[in-house]
BAKE-245240 format. One record per residue (C-alpha): residue in one letter; x, y, z. Coordinates in steps of 0.1 Angstrom, whole numbers, padded with zeros to 4 digits, always signed. Each point is the difference from the previous one (the first is absolute). Layout:
AXYZ
...
! end
This chain:
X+2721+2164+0959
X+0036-0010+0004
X+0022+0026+0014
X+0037+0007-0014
X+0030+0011+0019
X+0027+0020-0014
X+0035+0009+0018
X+0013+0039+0007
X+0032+0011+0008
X+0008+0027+0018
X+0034+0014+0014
X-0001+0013+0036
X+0029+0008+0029
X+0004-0033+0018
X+0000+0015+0035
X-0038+0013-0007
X-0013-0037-0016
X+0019-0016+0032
X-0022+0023+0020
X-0028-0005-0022
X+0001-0035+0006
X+0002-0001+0039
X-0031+0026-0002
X-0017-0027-0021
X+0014-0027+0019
X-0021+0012+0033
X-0033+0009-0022
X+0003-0038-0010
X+0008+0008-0036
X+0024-0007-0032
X+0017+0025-0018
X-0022-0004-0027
X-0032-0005+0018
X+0009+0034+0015
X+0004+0013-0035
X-0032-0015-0015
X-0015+0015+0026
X+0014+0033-0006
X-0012-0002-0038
X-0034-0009+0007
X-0003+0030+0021
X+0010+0020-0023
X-0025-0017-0025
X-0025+0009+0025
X+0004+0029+0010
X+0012+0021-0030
X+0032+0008+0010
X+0026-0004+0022
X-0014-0015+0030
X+0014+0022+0026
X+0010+0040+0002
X+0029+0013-0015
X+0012+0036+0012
X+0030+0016-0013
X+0025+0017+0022
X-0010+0036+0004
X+0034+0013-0016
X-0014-0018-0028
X-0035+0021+0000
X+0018+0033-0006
X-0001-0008-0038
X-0021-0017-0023
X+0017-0033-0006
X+0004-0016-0040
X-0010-0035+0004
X+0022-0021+0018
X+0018+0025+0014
X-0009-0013+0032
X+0010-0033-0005
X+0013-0017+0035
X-0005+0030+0017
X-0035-0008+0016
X-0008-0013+0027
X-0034-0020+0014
X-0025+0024+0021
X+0007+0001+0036
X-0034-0008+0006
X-0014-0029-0024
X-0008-0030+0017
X-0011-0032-0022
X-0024-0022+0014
X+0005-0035+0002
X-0029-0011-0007
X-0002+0016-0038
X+0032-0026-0009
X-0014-0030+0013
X-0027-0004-0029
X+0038-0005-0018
X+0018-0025+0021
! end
């Protein structure tokens, strides 16, 4: 079975894809290997494939959806293994 590709764009500060990069750049990866891998993950696992916590300001309510939007941050604690991305590169 042939597999298709299809193109997304997405619009993102250019000082965090710079940084992006360089991150990807020492892992040995592509922009959008990096992001393929990132979907598949996500395929996998359900979900996001990493915590999100919100600020605790933010807890003091119940948010509407989206209310939180660019105000989370990743879990000081999560720690990806390597070795669950390779299967992708």
């Amino acid at each position: 079975m042939a597999t298709t590709s299809t193109n997304i764009n997405i619009r993102i500060d250019s000082d965090v894809k710079n940084k992006a990069q360089n991150v990807f750049s020492a892992l040995g990866l592509d922009m959008t290997s990096a992001i393929n891998i990132f979907l598949r993950q996500t395929i996998r696992q359900n979900g996001i494939p990493f915590n999100l916590v919100a600020d605790k300001q933010q807890i003091k309510k119940a948010p509407k959806f989206g209310s939180l939007k660019g105000k989370m941050r990743m879990a000081d604690d999560w720690d990806a293994p390597l070795a669950d991305f390779e299967e992708y590169m």
